[in-house]
C-alpha positions in Angstrom: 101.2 107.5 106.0 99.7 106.6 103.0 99.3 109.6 101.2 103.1 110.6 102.5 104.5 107.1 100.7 101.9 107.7 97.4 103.3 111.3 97.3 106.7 110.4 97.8 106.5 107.7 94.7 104.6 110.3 92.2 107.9 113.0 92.8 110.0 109.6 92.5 108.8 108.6 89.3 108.4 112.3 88.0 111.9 112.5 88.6 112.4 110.2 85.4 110.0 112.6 83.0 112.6 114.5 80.7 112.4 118.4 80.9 111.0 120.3 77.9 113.9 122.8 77.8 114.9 125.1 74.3 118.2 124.9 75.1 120.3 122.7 74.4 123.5 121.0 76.7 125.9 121.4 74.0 127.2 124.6 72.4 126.2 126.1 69.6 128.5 126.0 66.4 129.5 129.3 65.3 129.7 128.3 61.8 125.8 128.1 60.3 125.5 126.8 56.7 123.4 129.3 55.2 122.7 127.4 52.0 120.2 124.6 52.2 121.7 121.1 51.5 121.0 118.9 48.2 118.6 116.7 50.3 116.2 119.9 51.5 116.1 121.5 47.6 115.1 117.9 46.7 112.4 117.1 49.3 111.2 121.2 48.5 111.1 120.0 44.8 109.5 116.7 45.1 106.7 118.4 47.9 105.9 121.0 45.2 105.6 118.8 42.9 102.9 116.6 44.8 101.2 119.6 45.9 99.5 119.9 42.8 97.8 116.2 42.7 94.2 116.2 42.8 92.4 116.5 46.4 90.4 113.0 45.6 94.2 111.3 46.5 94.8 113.1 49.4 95.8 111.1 52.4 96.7 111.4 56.1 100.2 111.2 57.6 100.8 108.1 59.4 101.8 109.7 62.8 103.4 106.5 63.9 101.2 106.0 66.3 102.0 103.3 69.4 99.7 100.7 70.5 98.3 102.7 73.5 96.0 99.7 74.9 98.0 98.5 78.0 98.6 102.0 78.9 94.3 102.1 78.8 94.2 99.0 81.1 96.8 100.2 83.5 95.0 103.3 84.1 91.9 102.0 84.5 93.1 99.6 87.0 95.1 102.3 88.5 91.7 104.4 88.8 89.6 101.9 90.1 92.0 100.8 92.9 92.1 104.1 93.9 88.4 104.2 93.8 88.3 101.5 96.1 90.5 102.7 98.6 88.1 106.2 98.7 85.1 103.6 98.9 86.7 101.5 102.3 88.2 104.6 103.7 83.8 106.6 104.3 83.0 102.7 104.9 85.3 102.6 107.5 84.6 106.3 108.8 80.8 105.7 108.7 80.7 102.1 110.5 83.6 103.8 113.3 86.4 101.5 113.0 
């Protein structure tokens, strides 16, 4: 019964996971601009331009990165109570409860 109701709460919460799908739910505009906007040439022009700095100044992208520390900790906790339940389930098996 317990592995039904931990089953039945991992398809419940994958539920809430968004799909990966290409397509989109709106339609697509039959008008494409086929010129690139001011904003693009500028960025293109700007990039160019800072591509040809020297490699001593070269630095990485901040990704933006989350503080993924509680997310460590849940886990963990996650992985060791299930760890424990394997543990008392062969004690209880080998001691014939």
């Amino acid at each position: 019964m317990l592995t039904a109701t931990a089953a039945a709460t991992l398809l419940g919460a994958l539920w809430f996971v968004p799909s990966a799908n290409a397509t989109s739910d709106s339609p697509v505009r039959d008008a494409v601009g086929t010129s690139p906007s001011p904003l693009v040439t500028e960025q293109a022009r700007i990039a160019a331009t800072t591509a040809d700095t020297s490699v001593t100044g070269t630095r990485l992208a901040d990704t933006g990165s989350f503080d993924s520390t509680p997310y460590v900790i849940g886990g963990t906790l996650c992985l060791t109570l299930g760890a424990g339940f394997v543990v008392y389930s062969v004690r209880r098996e080998r001691l014939g409860f």
